[in-house]
Every structure is written in structure tokens, then in C-alpha cells.
C-alpha positions in Angstrom: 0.0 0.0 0.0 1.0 3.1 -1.0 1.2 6.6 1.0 -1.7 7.7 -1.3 -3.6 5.2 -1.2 -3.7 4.7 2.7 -4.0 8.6 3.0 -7.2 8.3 0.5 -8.5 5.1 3.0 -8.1 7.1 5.8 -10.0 10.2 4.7 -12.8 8.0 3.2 -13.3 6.1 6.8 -13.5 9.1 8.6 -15.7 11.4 6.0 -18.2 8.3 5.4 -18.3 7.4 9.4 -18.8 10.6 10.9 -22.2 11.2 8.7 -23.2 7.3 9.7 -22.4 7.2 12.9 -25.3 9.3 14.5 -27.4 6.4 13.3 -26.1 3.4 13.9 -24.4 2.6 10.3 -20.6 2.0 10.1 -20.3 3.0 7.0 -18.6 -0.3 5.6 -21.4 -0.3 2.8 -20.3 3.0 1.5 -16.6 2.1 2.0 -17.2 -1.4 -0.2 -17.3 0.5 -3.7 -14.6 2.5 -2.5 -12.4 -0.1 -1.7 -13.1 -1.9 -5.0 -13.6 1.1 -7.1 -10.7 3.3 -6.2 -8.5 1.6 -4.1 -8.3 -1.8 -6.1 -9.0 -4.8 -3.4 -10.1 -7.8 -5.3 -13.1 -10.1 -4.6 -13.0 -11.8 -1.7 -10.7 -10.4 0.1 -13.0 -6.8 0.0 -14.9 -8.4 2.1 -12.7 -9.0 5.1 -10.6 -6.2 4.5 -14.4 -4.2 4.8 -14.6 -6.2 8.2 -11.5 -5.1 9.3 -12.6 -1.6 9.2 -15.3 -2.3 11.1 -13.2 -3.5 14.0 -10.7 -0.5 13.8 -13.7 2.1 13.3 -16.1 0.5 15.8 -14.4 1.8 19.3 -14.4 5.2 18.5 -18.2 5.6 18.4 -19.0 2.1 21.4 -16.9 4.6 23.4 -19.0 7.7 23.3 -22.5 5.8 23.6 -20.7 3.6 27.0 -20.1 6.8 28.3 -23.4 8.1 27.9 -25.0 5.0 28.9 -26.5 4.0 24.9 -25.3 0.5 25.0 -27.4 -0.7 28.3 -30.4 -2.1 27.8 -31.6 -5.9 26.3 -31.4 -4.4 22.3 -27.8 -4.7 22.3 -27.5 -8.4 23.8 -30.7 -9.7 21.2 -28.5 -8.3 18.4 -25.2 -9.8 18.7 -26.9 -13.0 19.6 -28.6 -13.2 16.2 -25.2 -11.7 14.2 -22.5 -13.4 15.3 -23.6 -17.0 14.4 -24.8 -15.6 11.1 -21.5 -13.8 10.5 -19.3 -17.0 10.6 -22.2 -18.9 8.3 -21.9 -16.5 5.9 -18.2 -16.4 5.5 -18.1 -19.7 4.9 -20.9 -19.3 2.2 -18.8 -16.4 0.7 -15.4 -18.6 0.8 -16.9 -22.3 -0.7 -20.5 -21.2 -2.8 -19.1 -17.8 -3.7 -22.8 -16.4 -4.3 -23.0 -13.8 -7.5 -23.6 -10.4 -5.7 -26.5 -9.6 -8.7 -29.3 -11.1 -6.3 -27.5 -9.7 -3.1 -27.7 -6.1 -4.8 -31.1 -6.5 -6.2 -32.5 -7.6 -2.8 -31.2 -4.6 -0.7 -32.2 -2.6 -3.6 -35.7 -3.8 -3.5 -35.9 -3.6 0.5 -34.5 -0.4 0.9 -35.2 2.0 -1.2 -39.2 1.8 -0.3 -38.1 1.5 3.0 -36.1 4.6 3.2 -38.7 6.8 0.8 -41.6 5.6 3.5 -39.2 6.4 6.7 -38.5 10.0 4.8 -41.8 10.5 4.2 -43.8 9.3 7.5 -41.1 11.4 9.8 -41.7 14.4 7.0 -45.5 13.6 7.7 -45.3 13.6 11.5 -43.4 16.4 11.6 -46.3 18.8 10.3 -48.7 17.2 13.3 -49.3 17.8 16.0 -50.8 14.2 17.5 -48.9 12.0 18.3 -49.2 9.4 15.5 -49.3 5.3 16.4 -46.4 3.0 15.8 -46.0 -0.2 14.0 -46.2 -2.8 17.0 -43.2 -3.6 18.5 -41.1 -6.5 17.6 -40.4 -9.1 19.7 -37.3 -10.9 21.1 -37.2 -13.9 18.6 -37.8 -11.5 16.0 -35.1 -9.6 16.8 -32.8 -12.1 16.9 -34.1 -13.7 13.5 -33.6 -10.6 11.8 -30.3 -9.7 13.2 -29.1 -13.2 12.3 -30.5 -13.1 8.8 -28.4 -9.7 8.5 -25.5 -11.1 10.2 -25.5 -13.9 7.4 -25.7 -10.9 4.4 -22.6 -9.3 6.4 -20.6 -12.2 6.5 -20.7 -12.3 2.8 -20.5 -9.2 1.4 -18.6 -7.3 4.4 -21.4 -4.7 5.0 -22.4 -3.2 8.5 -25.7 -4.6 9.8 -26.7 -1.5 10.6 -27.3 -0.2 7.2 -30.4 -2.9 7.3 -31.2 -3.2 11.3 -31.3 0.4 11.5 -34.0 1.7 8.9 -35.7 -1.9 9.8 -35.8 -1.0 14.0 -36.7 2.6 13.0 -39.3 2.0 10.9 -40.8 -0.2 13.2 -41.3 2.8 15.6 -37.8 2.3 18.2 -36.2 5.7 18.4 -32.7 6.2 16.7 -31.0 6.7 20.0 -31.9 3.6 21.1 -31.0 1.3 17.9 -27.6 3.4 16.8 -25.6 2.2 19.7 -26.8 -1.4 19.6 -26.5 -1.2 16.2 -23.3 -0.2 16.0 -22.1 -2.6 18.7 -23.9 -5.2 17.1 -21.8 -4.9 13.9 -18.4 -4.4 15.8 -18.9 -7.9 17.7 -19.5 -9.2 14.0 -17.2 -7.7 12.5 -14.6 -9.2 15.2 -15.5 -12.7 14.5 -15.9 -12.6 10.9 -12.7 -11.1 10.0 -11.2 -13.7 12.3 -13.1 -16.3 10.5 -12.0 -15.3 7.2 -8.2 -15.5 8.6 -8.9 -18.9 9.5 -10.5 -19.9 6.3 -7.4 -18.3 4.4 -5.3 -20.7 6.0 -7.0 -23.8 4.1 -8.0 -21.9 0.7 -6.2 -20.3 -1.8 -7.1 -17.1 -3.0 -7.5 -13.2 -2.0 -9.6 -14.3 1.2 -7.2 -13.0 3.9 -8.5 -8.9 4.6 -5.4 -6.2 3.4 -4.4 -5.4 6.7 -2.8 -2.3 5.8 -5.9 -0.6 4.0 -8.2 -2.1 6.1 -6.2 -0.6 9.2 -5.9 2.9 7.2 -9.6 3.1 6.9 -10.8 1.7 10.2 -8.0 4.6 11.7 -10.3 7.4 9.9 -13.4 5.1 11.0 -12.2 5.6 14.5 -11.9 8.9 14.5 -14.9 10.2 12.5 -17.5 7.5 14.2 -16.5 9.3 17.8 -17.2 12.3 16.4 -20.2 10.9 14.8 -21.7 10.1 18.0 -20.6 12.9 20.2 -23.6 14.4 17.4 -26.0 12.3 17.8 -27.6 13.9 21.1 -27.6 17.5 19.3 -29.6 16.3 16.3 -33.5 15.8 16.8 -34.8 12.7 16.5 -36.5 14.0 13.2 -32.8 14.6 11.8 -32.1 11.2 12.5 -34.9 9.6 11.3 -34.3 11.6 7.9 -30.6 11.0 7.8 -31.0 7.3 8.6 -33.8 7.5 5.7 -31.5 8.7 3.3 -28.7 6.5 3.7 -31.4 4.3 3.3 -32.3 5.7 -0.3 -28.5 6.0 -1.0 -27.7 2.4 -0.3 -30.2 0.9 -2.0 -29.8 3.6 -4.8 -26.3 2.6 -5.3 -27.2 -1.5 -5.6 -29.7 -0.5 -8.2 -27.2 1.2 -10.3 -25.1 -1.4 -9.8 -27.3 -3.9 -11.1 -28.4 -1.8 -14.1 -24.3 -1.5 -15.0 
């Protein structure tokens, strides 16, 4: 790796991370084109390498939500009990059946771009009354933990933050943002921990680019680090209609960028 090209991972970490943060989204998901795009790491080893970031970048904003208390509560613990088997599943899908990403992008196309238009508009609606309007009802445990695992699996294969999907999911079914960012977040850093490490396993047996590239992935998750603490010292000065919004939009954006993916 060159000086330019960790200099460009770094500033792309910390830019992407400190406008995700606030809502539970690492940012790995707009980091994966990046990584593949501009800074040239082949498929598989994105994925790990995307992982890796996670694991560098995660601390910065788990330390700001500890401190203010955000990680307490039974969210956090139903999350990483549903992603962290699904992680290692998935990177053994992503190593041995090497799944075609068309379907992957056409799915989280098709679920989040109406998800993130409705969440933009029903905040954008609610906003303008003055009621209080009636949530979806509430998810329950099992639930919970089926989702997270099901996005835990995605993550495992592709490298991407579960809280690009559990966010807008959580959210739209009527939790406030300040409750799902930080279990979110730490949802996708205990992941992200076990399915890099899983991947450095697996590149002991199989030949390939499966191991992450330590060096970019360590240049990125450094800039991760520094913009997700900033990130989440936000969070508390944004409404919870700013949140709902921004978490809505990187919504539109992520499915956005699958779909013109696909259409490539």
C-alpha cells in the first residue's frame, strides 16, 4: 500500500463514518465500492478487508454511547446473539459457494429504497402534526434475533455493516434512533470481530485473496475511528426528526447505489 492510497482510505473512513455514525451505520457499505472502485482490493478479500474496518472504526463511536450510557439495555445483547452466528455462516458461504452479488444487490435494492422513501416521508408527515401518530407494533425478542441473524449472514458475505439494514428496519418499526444506533453499532463491531477472524482462518485452508489487506483495512478503520466518535458525540444534538431523515436517506443512498449497480 501506498502513502496515497492509505491517505485516501483514511480520509474515506473518517468522511463516510462521521455522517453514519449518529445512526447506527458504520459505513462499511459505503466504504465497499470505494475499496473496490478506487483503491483496487479484489473479490474476496473486500470483504474482510471491509470487516476489518469495522473492528478498527467501531471503538471510536462504542466509546461515546458507554459513556453516555446507549449500550445498556436488552437491544444490544438480542442483536449480537442473532449476528454473530450468522456472520461466521456467511463467510463460509462467501469462501466455498461464492454467491454472485447480482441477487444480493437486487435484494437490498428492492428492501430499501421503499423502506427509506416511507421512513422520509412518514417522519416528513409527522413532523407537520401535531398528535402524536401510532407505531408499528413492537417486535419481539425472537424477532429480533431472527432478523439480526439473517443480517449477520448478508454481512458475512458481502462485508457490509448490519446497521445499514437493522437500523431503517428498527426505525421504521417505531424504536427511536437513540436507542437502535448504539446497539447497532455494537452489534456490527462484535461481528465484524469474529468474521474477519473467520475469514483468517479460512485463508489458512483456501487459496485465493480471502485474507482482509491489513494495511488498508487498518488505514480506513483509523479514519473510521476517529470520524465515528465524532459521529456520535452528534447524535444527542440532532432531533430525533434529523435522524430519522438521515438514517432514511442513507437508506435511499444504499439501495440507490445497488440498483445502479445492477443496471451497470
Amino acid at each position: 500500500m501506498t502513502w496515497s492510497t492509505g491517505l485516501l482510505g483514511f480520509a474515506a473512513g473518517l468522511l463516510i463514518s462521521v455522517v453514519t455514525a449518529p445512526v447506527g451505520v458504520s459505513g462499511a457499505v459505503f466504504l465497499l465500492p470505494v475499496q473496490v472502485s478506487v483503491l483496487g482490493v479484489p473479490s474476496p478479500a473486500v470483504t474482510p478487508t471491509n470487516l476489518l474496518y469495522n473492528v478498527v472504526a467501531g471503538p471510536g463511536a462504542l466509546l461515546r454511547h458507554h459513556r453516555s450510557g446507549g449500550l445498556r439495555g436488552p437491544l444490544t445483547r438480542l442483536l449480537v446473539l442473532g449476528t454473530v452466528p450468522g456472520v461466521v455462516v456467511g463467510a463460509v458461504i462467501r469462501v466455498f459457494a461464492v454467491p454472485g452479488p447480482s441477487v444480493f444487490r437486487l435484494l437490498i435494492a428492492v428492501l430499501l429504497l421503499p423502506l427509506g422513501g416511507w421512513l422520509c416521508l412518514r417522519t416528513l408527515h409527522r413532523a407537520g402534526r401535531t398528535a402524536p401518530a401510532r407505531d408499528s407494533p413492537a417486535m419481539s425478542p425472537r424477532a429480533i434475533t431472527r432478523l439480526a441473524m439473517a443480517v449477520g449472514v448478508a454481512g458475512g458475505i458481502y462485508g457490509i455493516g448490519g446497521g445499514s439494514l437493522l437500523g431503517p428496519i428498527l426505525v421504521g418499526r417505531g424504536m427511536p434512533v437513540a436507542k437502535v444506533a448504539p446497539a447497532a453499532l455494537a452489534a456490527t463491531f462484535v461481528t465484524s470481530v469474529v468474521g474477519a477472524g473467520t475469514y483468517a482462518l479460512l485463508s489458512l485452508t483456501t487459496t485465493g485473496d480471502i485474507a482482509p489487506y491489513w494495511s488498508l483495512g487498518l488505514a480506513c478503520g483509523l479514519g473510521g475511528l476517529c470520524g465515528g466518535y465524532l459521529g456520535a458525540r452528534l447524535q444527542p444534538r440532532l432531533p430525533e426528526t434529523a435522524l430519522k431523515l438521515l438514517l432514511g436517506v442513507l437508506a435511499l443512498g444504499i439501495g440507490g447505489l445497488y440498483a445502479v449497480q445492477i443496471l451497470r
